[in-house]
C-alpha positions as CSV (number, residue, x, y, z in Angstrom):
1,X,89.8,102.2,108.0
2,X,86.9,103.9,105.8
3,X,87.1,104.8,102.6
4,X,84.3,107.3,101.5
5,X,84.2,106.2,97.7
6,X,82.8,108.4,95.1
7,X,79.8,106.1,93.8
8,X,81.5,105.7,90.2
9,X,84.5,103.7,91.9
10,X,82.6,102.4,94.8
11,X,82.1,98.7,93.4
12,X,85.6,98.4,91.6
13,X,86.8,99.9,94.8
14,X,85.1,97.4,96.6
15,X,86.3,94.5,95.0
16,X,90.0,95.6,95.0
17,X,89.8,96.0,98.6
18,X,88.0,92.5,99.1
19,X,91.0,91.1,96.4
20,X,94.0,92.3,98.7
21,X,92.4,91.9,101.7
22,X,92.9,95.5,103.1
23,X,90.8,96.3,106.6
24,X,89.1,98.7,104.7
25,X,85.7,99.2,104.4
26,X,84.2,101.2,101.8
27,X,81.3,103.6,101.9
28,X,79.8,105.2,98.7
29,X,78.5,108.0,98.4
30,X,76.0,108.5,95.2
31,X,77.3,108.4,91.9
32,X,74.8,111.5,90.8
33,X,76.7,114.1,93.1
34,X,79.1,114.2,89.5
35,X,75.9,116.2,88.4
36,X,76.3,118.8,90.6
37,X,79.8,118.5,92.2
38,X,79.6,121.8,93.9
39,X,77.8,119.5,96.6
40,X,81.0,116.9,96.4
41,X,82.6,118.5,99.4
42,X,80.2,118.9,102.0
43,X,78.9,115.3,101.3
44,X,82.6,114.0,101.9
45,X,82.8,116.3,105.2
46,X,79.3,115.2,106.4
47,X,80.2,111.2,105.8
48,X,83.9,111.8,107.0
49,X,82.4,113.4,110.5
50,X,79.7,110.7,110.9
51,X,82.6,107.9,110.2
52,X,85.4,109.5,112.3
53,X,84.4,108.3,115.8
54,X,84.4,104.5,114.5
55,X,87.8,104.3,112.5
56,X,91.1,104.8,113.0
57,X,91.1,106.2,109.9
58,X,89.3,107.8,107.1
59,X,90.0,108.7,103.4
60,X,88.5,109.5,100.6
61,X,88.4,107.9,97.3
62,X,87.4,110.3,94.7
63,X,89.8,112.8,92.7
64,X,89.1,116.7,92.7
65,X,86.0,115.5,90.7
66,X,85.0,118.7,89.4
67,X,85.2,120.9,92.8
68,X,87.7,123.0,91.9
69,X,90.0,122.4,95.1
70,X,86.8,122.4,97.4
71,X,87.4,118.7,98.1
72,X,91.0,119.3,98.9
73,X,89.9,122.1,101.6
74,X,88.0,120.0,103.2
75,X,90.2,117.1,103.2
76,X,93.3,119.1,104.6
77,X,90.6,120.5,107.1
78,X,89.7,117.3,108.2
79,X,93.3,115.7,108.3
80,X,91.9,113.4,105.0
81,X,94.0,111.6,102.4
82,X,92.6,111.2,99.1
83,X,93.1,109.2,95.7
84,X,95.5,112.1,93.2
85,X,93.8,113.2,90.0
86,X,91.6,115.3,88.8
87,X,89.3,112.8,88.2
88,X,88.9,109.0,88.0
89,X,89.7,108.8,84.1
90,X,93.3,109.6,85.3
91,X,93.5,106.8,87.6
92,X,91.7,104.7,84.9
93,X,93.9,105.7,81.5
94,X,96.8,107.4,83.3
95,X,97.2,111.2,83.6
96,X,99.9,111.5,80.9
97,X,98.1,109.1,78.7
98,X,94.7,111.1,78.9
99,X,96.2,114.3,78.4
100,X,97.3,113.1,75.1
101,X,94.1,112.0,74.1
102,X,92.8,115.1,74.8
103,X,95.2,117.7,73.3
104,X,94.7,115.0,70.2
105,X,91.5,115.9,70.2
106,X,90.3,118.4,72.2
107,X,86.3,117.0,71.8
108,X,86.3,113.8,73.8
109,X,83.5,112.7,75.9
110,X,85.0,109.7,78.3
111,X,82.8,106.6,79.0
112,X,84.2,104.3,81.9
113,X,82.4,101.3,82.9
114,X,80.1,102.8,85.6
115,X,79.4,105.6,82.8
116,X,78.5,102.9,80.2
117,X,76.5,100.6,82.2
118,X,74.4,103.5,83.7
119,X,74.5,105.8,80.6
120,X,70.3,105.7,80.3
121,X,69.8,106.8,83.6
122,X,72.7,109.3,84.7
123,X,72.6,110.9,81.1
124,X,70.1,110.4,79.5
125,X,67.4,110.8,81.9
126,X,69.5,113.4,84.0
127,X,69.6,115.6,81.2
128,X,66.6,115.0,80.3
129,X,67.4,113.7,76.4
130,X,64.3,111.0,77.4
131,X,62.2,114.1,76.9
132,X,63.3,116.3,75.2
133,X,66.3,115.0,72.3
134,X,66.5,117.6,70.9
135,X,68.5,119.1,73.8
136,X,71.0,116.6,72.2
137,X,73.3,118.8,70.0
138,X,73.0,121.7,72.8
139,X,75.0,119.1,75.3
140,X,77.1,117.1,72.9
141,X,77.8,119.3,69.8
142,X,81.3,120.3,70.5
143,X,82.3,117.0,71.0
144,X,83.9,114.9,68.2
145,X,84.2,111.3,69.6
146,X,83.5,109.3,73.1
147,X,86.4,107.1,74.2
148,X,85.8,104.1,76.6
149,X,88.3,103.9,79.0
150,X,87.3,100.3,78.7
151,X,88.5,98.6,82.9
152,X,86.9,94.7,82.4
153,X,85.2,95.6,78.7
154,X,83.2,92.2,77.4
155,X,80.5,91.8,74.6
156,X,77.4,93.3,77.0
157,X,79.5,96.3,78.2
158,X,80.7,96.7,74.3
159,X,77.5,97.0,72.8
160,X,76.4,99.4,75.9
161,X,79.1,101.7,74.7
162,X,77.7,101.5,71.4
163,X,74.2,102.7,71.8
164,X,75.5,105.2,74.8
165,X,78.0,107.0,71.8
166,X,75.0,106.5,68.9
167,X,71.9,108.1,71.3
168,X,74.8,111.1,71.7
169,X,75.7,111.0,67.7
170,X,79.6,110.9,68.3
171,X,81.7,107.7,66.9
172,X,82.9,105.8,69.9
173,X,87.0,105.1,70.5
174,X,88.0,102.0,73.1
175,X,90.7,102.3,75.1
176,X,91.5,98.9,77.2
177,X,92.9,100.7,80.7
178,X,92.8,97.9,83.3
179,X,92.0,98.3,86.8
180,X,95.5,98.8,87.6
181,X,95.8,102.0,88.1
182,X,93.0,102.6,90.2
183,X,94.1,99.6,92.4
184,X,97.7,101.7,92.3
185,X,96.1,104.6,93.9
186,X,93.7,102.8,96.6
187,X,97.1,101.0,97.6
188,X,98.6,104.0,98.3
189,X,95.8,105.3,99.8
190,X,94.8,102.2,102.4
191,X,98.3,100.5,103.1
């Protein structure tokens, strides 16, 4: 089986796969189609079409990921399962659990781990904040506080968090969410 992974999930993915020891074998695709995810879609046909002729089976581990229901076109199209959600934070914190958070307080920015450990570079430079900061307040100024859907949080990863939340001026939350629900989902998906 192939699982085209959304790059964000590719390595926990990865590792959940390796830990159950499911014939799977994962292929990402890069984490920076969330920046444009109008391009989501094709990228999961084009990989799905490539990979069909040498698996049994394919499936596709992102959520709706921003598309809008372009994904699922193309997935009932194609004859593809895919992980529920409408992004990875629910399979992280738990779709019930995140909608609380954010009817709580309707200005949260979510960090996972892939977002806090490439913050500088998928942020930062991608928006262009390197250059030009004060673009800050344009991007972040109706939001009132980033919470860390913390997966395997430790002291590096903690004080990553940190400086991600200060370089965007909001006060940063953690949330310890496990890998469990993500691994939840990719059973569902692969078994």
């Amino acid at each position: 089986m192939a699982l085209i992974a959304c790059g964000a999930i590719a390595q926990p993915a990865a590792r959940a796969v390796a830990r159950h020891g499911w014939p799977v074998d994962v292929h990402p695709l890069p984490p920076l189609l969330h920046n444009a995810p109008r391009k989501i879609s094709g990228e999961v046909r084009a990989l799905a079409e490539r990979l069909r002729p040498s698996y049994d089976a394919v499936v596709v581990g992102y959520a709706d990921c921003g598309t809008y229901g372009a994904l699922d076109d193309v997935c009932e199209e194609l004859g593809l399962a895919r992980l529920p959600g409408l992004h990875c934070y629910d399979l992280y914190a738990g779709p019930d659990r995140l909608e609380q958070m954010l009817a709580e307080q309707p200005g949260t920015y979510l960090f996972t781990d892939f977002l806090v450990r490439s913050f500088a570079r998928t942020v930062v430079q991608e928006l262009g904040l390197d250059r030009y900061p004060e673009l800050r307040d344009d991007y972040f100024g109706s939001y009132t506080r980033v919470v860390w859907l913390a997966q395997e949080p430790d002291d590096e990863l903690r004080a990553l968090a940190e400086e991600a939340a200060t370089a965007i001026g909001l006060p940063l939350e953690v949330v310890a969410t496990g890998q469990s629900g993500l691994e939840r989902a990719l059973a569902d998906l692969v078994t």
